[in-house]
C-alpha positions as CSV (number, residue, x, y, z in Angstrom):
1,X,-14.5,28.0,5.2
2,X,-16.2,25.1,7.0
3,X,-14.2,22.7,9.5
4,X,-13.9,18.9,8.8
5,X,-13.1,15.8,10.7
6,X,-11.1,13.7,8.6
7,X,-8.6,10.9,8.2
8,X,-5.1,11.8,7.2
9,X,-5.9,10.3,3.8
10,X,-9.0,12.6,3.6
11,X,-7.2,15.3,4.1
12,X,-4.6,14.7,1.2
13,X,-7.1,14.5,-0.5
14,X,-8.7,17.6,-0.1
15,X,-5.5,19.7,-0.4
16,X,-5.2,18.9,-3.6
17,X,-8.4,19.5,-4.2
18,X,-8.0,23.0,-2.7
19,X,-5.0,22.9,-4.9
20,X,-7.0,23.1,-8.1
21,X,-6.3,19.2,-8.9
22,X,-8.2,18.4,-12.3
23,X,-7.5,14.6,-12.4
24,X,-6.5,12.3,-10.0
25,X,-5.6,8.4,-10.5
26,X,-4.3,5.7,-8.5
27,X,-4.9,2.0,-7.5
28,X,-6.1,1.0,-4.0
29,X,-3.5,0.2,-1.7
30,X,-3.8,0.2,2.0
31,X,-2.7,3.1,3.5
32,X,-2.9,5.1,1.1
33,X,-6.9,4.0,-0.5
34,X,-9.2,6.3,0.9
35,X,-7.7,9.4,-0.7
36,X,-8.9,8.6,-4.1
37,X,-12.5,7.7,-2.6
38,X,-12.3,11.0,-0.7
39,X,-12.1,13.0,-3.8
40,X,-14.7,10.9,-5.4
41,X,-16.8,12.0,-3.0
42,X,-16.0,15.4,-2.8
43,X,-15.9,15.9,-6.4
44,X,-18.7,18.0,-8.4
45,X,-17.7,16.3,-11.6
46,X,-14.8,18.6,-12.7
47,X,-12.1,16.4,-11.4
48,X,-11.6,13.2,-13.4
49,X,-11.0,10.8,-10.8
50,X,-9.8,7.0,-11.6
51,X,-8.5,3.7,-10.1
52,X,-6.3,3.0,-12.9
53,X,-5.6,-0.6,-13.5
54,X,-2.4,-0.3,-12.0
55,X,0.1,2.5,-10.6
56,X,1.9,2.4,-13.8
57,X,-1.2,3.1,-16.0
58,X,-2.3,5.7,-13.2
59,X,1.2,7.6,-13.4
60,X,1.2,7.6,-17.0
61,X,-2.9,8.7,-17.3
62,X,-1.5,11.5,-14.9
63,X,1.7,12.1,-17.1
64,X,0.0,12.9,-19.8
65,X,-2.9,15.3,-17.8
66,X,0.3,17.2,-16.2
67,X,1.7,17.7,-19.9
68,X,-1.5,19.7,-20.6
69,X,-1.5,21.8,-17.8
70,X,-3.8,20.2,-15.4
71,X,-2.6,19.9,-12.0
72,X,-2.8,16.0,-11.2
73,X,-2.2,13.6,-8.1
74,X,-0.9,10.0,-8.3
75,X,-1.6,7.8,-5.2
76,X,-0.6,4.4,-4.1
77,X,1.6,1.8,-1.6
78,X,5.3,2.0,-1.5
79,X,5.4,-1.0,-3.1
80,X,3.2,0.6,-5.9
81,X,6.0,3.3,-6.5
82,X,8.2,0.0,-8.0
83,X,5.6,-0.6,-10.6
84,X,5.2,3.0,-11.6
85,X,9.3,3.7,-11.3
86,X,9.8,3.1,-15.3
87,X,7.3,6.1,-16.1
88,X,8.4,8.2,-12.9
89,X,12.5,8.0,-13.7
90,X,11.7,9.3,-17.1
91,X,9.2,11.8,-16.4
92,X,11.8,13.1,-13.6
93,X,13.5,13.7,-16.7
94,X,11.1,15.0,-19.2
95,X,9.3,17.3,-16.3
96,X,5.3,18.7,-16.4
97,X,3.5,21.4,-17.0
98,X,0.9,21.0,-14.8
99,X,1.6,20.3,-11.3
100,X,2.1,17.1,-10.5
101,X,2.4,15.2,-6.8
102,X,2.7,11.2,-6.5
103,X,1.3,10.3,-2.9
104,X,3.5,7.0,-1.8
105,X,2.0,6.2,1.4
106,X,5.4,4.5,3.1
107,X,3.9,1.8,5.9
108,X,6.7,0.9,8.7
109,X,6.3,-2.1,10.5
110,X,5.0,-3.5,7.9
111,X,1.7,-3.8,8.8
112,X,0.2,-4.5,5.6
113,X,2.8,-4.6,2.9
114,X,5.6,-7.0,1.6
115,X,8.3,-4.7,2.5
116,X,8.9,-1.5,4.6
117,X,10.5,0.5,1.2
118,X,11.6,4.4,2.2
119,X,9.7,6.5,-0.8
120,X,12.6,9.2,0.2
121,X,15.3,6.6,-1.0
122,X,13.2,6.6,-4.7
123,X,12.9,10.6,-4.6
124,X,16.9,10.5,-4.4
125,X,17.1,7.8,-6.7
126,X,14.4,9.8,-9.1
127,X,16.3,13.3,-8.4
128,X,13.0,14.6,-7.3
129,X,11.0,16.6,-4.4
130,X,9.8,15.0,-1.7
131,X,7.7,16.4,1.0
132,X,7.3,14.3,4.4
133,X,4.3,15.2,6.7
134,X,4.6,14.8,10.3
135,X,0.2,15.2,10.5
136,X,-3.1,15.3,8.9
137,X,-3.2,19.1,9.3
138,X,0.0,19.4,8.1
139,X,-0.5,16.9,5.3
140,X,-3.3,19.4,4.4
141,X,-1.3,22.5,3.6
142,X,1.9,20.6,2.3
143,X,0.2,19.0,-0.3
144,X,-0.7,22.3,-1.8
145,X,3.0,23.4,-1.1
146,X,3.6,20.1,-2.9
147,X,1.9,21.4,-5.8
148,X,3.3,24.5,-6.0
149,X,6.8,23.3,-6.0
150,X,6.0,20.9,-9.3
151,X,4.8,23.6,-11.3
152,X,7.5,25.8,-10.3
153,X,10.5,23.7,-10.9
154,X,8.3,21.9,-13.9
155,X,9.2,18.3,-12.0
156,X,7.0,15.5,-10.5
157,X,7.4,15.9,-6.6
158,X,7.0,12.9,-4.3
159,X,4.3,12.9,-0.9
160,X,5.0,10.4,1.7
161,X,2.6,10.0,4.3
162,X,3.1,6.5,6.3
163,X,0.8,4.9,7.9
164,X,0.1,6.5,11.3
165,X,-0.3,9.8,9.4
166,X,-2.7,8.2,6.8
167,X,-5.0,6.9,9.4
168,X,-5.0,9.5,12.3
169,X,-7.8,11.9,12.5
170,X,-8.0,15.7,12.9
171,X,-9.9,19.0,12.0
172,X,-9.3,20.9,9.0
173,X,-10.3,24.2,7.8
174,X,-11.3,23.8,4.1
175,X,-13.4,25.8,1.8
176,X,-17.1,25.8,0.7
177,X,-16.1,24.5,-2.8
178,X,-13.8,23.5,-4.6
179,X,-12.1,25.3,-8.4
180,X,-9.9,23.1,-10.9
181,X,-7.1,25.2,-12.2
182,X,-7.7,25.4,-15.4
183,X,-5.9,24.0,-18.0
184,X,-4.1,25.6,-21.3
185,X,-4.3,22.3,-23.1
186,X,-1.5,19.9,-24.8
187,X,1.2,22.2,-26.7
188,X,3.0,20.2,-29.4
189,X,6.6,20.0,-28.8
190,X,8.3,16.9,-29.4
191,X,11.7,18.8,-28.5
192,X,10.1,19.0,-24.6
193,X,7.6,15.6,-24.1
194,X,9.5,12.9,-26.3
195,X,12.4,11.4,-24.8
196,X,15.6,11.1,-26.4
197,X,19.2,10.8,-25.3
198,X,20.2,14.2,-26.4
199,X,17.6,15.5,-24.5
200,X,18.5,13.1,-21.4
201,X,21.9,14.6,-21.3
202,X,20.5,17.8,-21.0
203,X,17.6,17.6,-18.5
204,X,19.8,15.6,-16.4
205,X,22.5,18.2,-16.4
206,X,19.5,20.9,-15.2
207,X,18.5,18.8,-12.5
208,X,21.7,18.2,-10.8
209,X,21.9,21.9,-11.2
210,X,18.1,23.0,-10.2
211,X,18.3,20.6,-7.4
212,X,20.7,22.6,-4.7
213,X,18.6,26.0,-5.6
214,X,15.3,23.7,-4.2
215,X,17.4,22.5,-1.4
216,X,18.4,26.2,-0.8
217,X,14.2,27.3,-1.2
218,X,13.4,24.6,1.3
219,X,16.0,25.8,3.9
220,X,13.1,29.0,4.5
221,X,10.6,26.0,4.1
222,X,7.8,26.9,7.0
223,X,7.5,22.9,7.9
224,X,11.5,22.5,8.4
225,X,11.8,24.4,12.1
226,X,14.0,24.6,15.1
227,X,12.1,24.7,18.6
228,X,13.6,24.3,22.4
229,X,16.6,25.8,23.8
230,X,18.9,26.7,20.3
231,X,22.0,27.4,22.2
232,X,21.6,23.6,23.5
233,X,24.6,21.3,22.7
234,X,22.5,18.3,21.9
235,X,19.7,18.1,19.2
236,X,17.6,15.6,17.8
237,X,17.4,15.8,14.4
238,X,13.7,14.1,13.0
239,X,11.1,14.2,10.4
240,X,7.6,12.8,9.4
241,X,5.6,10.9,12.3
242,X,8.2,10.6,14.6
243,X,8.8,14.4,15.2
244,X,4.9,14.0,16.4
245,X,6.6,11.4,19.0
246,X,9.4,13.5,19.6
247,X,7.1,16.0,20.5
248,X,5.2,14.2,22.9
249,X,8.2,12.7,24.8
250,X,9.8,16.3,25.0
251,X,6.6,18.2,26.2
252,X,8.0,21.4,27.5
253,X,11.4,20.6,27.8
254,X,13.8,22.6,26.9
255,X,17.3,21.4,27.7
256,X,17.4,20.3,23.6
257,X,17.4,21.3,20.3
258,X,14.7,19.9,18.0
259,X,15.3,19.8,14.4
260,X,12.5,18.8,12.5
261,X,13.1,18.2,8.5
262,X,9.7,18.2,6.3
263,X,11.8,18.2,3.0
264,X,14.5,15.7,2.9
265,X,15.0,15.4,-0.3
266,X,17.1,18.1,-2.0
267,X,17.9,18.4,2.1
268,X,17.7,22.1,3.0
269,X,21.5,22.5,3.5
270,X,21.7,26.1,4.8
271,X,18.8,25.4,6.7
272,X,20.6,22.2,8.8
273,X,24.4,23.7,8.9
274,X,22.7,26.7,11.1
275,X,19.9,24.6,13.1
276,X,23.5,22.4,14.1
277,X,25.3,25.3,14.8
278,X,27.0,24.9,18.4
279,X,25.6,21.2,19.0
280,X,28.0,18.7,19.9
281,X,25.8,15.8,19.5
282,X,22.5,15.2,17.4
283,X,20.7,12.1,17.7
284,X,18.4,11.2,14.1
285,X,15.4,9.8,14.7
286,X,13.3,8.7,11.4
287,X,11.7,5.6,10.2
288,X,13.1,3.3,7.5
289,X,15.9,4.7,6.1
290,X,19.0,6.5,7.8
291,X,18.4,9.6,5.3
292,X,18.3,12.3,7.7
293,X,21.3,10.9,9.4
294,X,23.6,10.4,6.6
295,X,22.9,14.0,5.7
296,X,24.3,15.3,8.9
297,X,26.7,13.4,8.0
298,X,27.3,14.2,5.1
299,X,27.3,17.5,6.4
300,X,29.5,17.0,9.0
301,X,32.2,15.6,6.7
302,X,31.8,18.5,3.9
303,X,32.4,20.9,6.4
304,X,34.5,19.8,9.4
305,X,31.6,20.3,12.0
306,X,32.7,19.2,15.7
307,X,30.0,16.9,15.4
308,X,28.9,13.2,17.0
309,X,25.8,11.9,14.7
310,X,24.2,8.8,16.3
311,X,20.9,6.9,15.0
312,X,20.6,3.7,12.9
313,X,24.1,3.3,12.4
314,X,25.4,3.7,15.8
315,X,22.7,1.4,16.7
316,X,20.5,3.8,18.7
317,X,17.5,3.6,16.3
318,X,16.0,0.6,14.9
319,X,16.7,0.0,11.1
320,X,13.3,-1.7,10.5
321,X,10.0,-1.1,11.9
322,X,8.1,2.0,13.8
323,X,9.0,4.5,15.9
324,X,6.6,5.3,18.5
325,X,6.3,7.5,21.9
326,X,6.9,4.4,24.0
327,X,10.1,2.9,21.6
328,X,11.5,6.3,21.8
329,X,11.0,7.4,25.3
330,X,13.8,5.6,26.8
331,X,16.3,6.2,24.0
332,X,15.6,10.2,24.1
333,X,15.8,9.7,28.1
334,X,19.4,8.2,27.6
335,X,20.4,10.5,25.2
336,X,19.3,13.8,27.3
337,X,21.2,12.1,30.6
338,X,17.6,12.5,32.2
339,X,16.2,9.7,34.8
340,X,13.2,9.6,32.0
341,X,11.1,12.0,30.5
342,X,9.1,13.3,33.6
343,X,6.9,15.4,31.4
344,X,5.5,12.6,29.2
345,X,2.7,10.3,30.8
346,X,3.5,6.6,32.0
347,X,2.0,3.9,30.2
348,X,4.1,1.2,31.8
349,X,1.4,-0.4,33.6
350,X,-0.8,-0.6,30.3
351,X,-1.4,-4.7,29.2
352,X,0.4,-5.8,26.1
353,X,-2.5,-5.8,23.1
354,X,-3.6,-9.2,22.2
355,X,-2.0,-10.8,19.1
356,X,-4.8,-11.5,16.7
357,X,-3.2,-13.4,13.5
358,X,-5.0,-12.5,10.3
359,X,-7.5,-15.1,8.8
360,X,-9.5,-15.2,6.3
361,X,-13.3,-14.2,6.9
362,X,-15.9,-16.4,8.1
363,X,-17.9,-17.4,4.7
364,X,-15.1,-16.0,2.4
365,X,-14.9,-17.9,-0.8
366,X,-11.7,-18.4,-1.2
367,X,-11.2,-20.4,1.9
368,X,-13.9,-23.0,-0.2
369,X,-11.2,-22.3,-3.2
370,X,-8.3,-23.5,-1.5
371,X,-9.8,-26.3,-0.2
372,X,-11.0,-27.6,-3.3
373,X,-7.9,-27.6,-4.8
374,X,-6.3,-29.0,-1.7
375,X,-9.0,-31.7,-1.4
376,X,-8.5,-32.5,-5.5
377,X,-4.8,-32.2,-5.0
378,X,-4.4,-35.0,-2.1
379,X,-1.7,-37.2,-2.6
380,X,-0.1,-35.8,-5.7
381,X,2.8,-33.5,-5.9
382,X,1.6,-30.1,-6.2
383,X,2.9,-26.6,-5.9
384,X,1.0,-23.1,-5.0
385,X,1.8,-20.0,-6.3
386,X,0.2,-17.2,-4.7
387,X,-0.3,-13.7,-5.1
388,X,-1.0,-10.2,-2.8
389,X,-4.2,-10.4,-1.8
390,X,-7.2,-11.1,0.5
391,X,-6.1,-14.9,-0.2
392,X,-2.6,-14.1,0.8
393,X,-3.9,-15.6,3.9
394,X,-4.7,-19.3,2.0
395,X,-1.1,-19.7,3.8
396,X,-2.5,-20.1,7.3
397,X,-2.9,-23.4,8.7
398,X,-5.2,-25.7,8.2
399,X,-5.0,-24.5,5.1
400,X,-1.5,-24.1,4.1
401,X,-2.4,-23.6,0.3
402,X,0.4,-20.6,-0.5
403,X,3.7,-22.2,-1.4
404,X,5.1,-18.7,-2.9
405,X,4.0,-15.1,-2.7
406,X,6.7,-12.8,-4.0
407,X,4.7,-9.5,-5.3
408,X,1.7,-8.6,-7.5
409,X,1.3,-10.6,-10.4
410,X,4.2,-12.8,-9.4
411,X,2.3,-16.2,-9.1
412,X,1.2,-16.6,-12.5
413,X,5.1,-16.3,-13.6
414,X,6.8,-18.2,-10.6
415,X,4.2,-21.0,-11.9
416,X,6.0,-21.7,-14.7
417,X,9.3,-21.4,-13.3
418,X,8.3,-23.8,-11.3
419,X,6.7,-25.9,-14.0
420,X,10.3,-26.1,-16.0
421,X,12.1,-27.5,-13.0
422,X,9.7,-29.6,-11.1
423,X,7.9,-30.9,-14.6
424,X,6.2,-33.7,-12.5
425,X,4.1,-31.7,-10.4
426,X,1.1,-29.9,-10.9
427,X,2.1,-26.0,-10.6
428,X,-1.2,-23.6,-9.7
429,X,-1.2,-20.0,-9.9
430,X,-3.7,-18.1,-6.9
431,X,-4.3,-14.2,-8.7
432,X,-7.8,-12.6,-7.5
433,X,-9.8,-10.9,-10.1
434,X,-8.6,-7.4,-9.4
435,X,-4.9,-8.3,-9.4
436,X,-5.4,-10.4,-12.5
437,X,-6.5,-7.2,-14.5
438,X,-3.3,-5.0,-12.4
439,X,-1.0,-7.7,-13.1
440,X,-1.6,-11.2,-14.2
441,X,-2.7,-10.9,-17.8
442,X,1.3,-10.2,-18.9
443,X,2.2,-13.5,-16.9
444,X,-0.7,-15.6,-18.7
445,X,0.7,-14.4,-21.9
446,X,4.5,-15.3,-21.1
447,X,2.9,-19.3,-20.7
448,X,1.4,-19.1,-23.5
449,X,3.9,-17.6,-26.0
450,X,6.3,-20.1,-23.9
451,X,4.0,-23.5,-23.9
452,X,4.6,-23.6,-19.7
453,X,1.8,-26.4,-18.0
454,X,0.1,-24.3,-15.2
455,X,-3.3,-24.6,-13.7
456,X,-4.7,-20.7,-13.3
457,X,-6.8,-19.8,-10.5
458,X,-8.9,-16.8,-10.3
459,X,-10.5,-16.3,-7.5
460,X,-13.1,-13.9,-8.5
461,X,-14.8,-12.3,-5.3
462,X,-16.1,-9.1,-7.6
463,X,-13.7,-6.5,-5.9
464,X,-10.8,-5.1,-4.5
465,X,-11.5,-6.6,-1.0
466,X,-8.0,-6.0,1.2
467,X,-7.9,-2.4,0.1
468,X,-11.5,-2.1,0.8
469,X,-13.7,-2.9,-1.5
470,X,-13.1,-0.7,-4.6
471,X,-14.0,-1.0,-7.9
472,X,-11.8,-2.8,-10.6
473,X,-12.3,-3.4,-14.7
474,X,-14.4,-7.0,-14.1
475,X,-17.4,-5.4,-11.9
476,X,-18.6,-2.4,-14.3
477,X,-18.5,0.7,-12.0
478,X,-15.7,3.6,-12.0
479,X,-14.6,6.4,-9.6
480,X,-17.0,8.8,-11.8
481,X,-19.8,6.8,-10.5
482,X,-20.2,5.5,-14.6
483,X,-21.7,2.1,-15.1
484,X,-19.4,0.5,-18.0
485,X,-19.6,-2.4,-19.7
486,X,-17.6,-5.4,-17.4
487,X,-14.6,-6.9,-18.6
488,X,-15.0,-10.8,-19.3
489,X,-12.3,-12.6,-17.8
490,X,-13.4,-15.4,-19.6
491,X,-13.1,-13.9,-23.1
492,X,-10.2,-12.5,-22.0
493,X,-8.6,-15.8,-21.6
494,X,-10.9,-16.9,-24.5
495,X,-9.1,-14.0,-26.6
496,X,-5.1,-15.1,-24.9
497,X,-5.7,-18.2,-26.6
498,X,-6.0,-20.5,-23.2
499,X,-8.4,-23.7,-24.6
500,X,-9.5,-24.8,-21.3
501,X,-11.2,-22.7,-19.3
502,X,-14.1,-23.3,-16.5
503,X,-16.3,-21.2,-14.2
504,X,-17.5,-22.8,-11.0
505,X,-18.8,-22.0,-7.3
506,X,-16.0,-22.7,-4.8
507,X,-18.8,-23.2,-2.9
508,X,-20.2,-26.4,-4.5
509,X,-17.2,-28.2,-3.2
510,X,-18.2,-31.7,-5.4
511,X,-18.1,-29.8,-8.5
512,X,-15.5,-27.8,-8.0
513,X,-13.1,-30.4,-7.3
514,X,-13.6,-32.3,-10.1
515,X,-13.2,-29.3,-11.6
516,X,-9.5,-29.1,-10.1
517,X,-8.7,-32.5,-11.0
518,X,-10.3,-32.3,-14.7
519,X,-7.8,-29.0,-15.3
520,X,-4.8,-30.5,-13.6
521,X,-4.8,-33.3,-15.6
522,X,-5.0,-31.0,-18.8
523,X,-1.6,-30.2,-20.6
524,X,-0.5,-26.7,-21.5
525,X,-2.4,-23.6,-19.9
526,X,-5.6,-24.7,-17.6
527,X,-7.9,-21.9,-16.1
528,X,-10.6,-21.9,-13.5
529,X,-12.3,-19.2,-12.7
530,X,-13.8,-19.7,-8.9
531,X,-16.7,-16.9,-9.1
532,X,-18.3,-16.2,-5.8
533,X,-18.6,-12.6,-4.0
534,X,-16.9,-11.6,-1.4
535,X,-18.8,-11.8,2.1
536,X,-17.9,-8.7,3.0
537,X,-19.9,-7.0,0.1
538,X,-23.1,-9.5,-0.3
539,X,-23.7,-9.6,3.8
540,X,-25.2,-12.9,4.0
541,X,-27.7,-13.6,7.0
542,X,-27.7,-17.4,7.2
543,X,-26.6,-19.4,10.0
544,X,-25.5,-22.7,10.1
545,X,-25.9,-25.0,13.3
546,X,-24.9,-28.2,14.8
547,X,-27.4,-31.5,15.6
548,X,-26.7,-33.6,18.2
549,X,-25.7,-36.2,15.7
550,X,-22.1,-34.4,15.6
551,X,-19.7,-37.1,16.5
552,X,-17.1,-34.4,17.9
553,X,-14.4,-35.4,15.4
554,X,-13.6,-32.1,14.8
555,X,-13.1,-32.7,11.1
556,X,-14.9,-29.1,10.0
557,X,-12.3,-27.0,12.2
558,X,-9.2,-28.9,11.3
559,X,-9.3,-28.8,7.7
560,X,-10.8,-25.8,6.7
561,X,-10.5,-23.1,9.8
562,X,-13.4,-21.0,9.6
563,X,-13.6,-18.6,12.4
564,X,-17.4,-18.9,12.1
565,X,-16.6,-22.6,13.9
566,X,-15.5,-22.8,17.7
567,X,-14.9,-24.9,20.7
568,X,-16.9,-24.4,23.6
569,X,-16.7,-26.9,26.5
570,X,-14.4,-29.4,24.2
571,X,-17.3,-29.6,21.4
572,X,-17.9,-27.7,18.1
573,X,-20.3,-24.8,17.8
574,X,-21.0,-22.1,15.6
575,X,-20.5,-18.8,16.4
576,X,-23.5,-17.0,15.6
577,X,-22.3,-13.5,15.4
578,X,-19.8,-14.8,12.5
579,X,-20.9,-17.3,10.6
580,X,-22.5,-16.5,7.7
581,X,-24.1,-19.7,6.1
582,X,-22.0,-20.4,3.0
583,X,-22.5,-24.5,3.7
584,X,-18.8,-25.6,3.2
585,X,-18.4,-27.1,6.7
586,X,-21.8,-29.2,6.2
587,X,-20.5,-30.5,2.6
588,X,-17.4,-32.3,4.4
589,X,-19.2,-33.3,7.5
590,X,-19.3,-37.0,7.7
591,X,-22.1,-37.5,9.7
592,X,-24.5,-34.4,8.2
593,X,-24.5,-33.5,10.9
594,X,-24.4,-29.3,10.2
595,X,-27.2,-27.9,8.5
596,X,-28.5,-24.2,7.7
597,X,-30.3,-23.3,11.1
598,X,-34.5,-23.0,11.3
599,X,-35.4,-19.4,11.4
């Protein structure tokens, strides 16, 4: 055995590889990214190991690994698990062979997703397993657990990490190397892998019965425990990352009950009737969804317990956003009768953290993109469909080039419904080149088949940039460190049947905005492709400057807002540790007066 320092991701990762995992898939969503690249990196070559072009296509890859009796892991966002849930709610019927565990990293706050989704709500919804890791350590040995459980019960088992466990840091114990379990291979049996309704009768009337003897396995479960004083007659009743902030505020008290749940769905009923035996009052502390609480109860109801349940519903708990030691100190405090919780340290004198809005980088192309369009666009009716992205951010002023942003993919459709009300405007749809192949060829299709007017944008960077970086179908690399052949957006557009179709530098702001205007004024499906890598990746070392023949209007920092431009004593100057030289605020100075700096 050797010991690791790793990220909470990292060390998913490499429980299922100390699992026996023979293939894992996924597609990059933060915070759940790094545990693909972590087996990548780890791998010898016997894992296949993919970023699928989407979470469906990942789940089904997976699917069809687990059928054949490789053990298999699925990762993604919460918002991920609704583009896989057509695959997942029938596979929850058909079952594996193989063992099988879908990582839905679940991200309260929401600090980067579109919603704050509870992946325990889908693994009731689904009638399947899920585990809920309160650590990186833990998260370690659960995932194994995790496996275990799928190939026992034959079922697809949900892992939901959120984001504070994703991105902490600890030391693992794992081995030397690494063994796949090896597979038997595919058996034909189309009375067990295709789905029919006969067979959906049946399989759903095993679940519903299969499910309470899980429940009753997980109530001996080693992660669901019962710690403090167990004749108390208050408990807190948690799970996932807050028990870690439980655990904190509590220190070495011992005037309450702590009832931590790892497995909350089939809830370990045994397992909670005797932690809650003698407790008058349990507070539920969880993030997201009330599911722990409406199990107690649930509980509580079933079987007349003399019990007071407060947490989200009695308005103790937030519904949205996370927990953490400082949100939770107080509340605990009140609930305990204590003053405060003497044990725990006092960060009331710490400052406030700055706020720090996100913006797009200094030199990203897409900020050259936008302002193409917008500069094309001026004083005609326009509308800006965007998409989940890096150039999510075209919303922030002085920009203020996203009109829509729904989900991924979304832009390219919401163009056209806007096209078939507001028929006198010129509707644009914003999809970058990763999200284009995840997403956005479906929608491109639908205008087509439908003869919608739309303008389609690609903003091709050459990567999966908010995620970090990873590879996608358009820049010829995968997971198994193959170089592949890349996939032409323009021949796939070519091959759609879309007639008009250009490729241009956002950069060359003259050309590209007559390219703008050239495919807004074209009937029927437009596309530009706005090819330029992202800044992050190609590390430019160019610097731009500023002559004394700047007339201080102010022009380049009010229209395109590149953090790479400042004020310092009331006039304009570049900041040299970010600018990066890309040009665009010296092609819409009016005096010429920016200029690449002399070495």
């Amino acid at each position: 055995m050797k010991t690791e320092y790793v990220m909470g991701n990292a060390a998913i990762a490499l429980g299922a590889l100390a699992a026996g995992a023979g293939l894992a898939a996924g597609y990059p969503g933060t915070p759940s990214s790094e545990i693909i690249e972590t087996i990548a990196k780890f791998n010898d070559g016997n894992v296949h190991v993919e970023w699928s072009v989407n979470e469906k296509a990942a789940l089904e890859v997976a699917a069809a690994a687990s059928y054949s009796g490789a053990r298999t892991l699925v990762t993604m966002k919460q918002v991920g698990l609704n583009v896989a849930s057509d695959p997942l709610m029938s596979l929850a019927y058909v079952g594996v062979e193989g063992g099988m565990v879908i990582v839905s990293a679940d991200d309260p706050g929401p600090i980067s997703s579109q919603t704050e989704q509870d992946t325990r709500r889908f693994a009731s919804f689904a009638r399947i397993p899920v585990f809920d890791p309160a650590s990186p350590e833990e998260a370690y040995q659960m995932i194994q657990d995790a496996f275990a459980c799928s190939e026992k019960y034959h079922t697809p088992v949900l892992f939901r990490p959120t984001t504070r466990v994703c991105h902490a840091y600890a030391s693992i114990e794992i081995p030397e190397s690494f063994s796949v379990k090896t597979p038997a291979g595919f058996v034909k049996n189309s009375n067990r892998w295709v789905i029919f309704p006969r067979l959906s009768f049946a399989n759903h009337t095993m679940i519903e019965k299969r499910n309470p003897e899980i429940g009753e396995e997980y109530s001996s479960y080693r992660f669901n425990t019962v710690e403090g004083d167990l004749s108390a007659s208050k408990a807190i009743l948690t799970g996932g990352i807050s028990y870690a902030y439980v655990k904190e505020i509590l220190r070495n008290r011992k005037d309450v009950k702590l009832i931590r749940v790892a497995t909350p769905h089939p809830i370990p009923e045994r397992f909670l009737l005797q932690a809650l035996e003698g407790v008058q009052e349990v507070l539920c502390i969880e993030e997201l969804s009330p599911v722990l609480e409406e199990a107690a109860v649930s509980l509580t109801g079933l079987h007349h317990l003399p019990l007071t349940v407060l947490g989200k519903r009695s308005g103790h708990i937030p519904h949205a956003g996370e927990n953490s030691a400082d949100s939770l100190r107080p509340v605990i405090a009140a609930f305990t009768g204590a003053a405060d919780c003497p044990d725990s340290p006092d960060l009331s004198d710490m400052p406030a953290l700055p706020v720090r809005p996100p913006v797009l980088c200094a030199g990203c192309p897409h900020r050259a993109s936008f302002y193409a369009v917008k500069a094309a666009m001026k004083g005609k009716k326009a509308n800006f469909c965007g998409d989940i992205g890096c150039y999510t951010l075209g919303n922030a002023m002085p920009l203020d080039m996203v009109d829509t942003c729904l989900c991924m993919g979304a832009g390219v459709t919401m163009a056209q419904g806007l096209h078939w009300i507001n028929p006198d405007a010129v509707n644009f749809a914003f999809i970058g080149d990763s999200t284009f192949f995840a997403s956005g060829m479906t929608g491109v299709v639908n205008a087509l088949y439908n003869q919608a007017r739309m303008v389609l944008v690609v903003l091709d960077n050459s990567t999966t940039a908010m995620t970090g970086h990873q590879p996608h179908p358009g820049t010829g690399k995968t997971m198994m460190g193959d170089i592949v052949a890349k996939i032409d957006l323009v021949k796939i557009l070519e091959g759609m049947g879309v007639q008009k179709i250009r490729v241009t530098d956002p950069l060359d702001l003259s050309k590209a905005v007559e390219t703008v205007k050239d495919c807004a004024a074209t009937e029927g499906v437009s596309a530009i492709i706005f090819k330029s890598p992202c800044v992050a990746i190609t590390k430019p070392d160019g610097l731009m400057e500023i002559g004394e023949d700047c007339i201080q209007c102010h022009r380049c920092i009010r229209e395109i807002g590149c953090p790479g431009l400042v004020i310092r004593e009331g006039k304009v100057a570049v900041d040299a540790g970010l600018c990066t030289g890309c040009g665009l605020c010296a092609q819409l100075c009016p005096k010429n007066a920016i200029y690449p700096a002399k070495r």
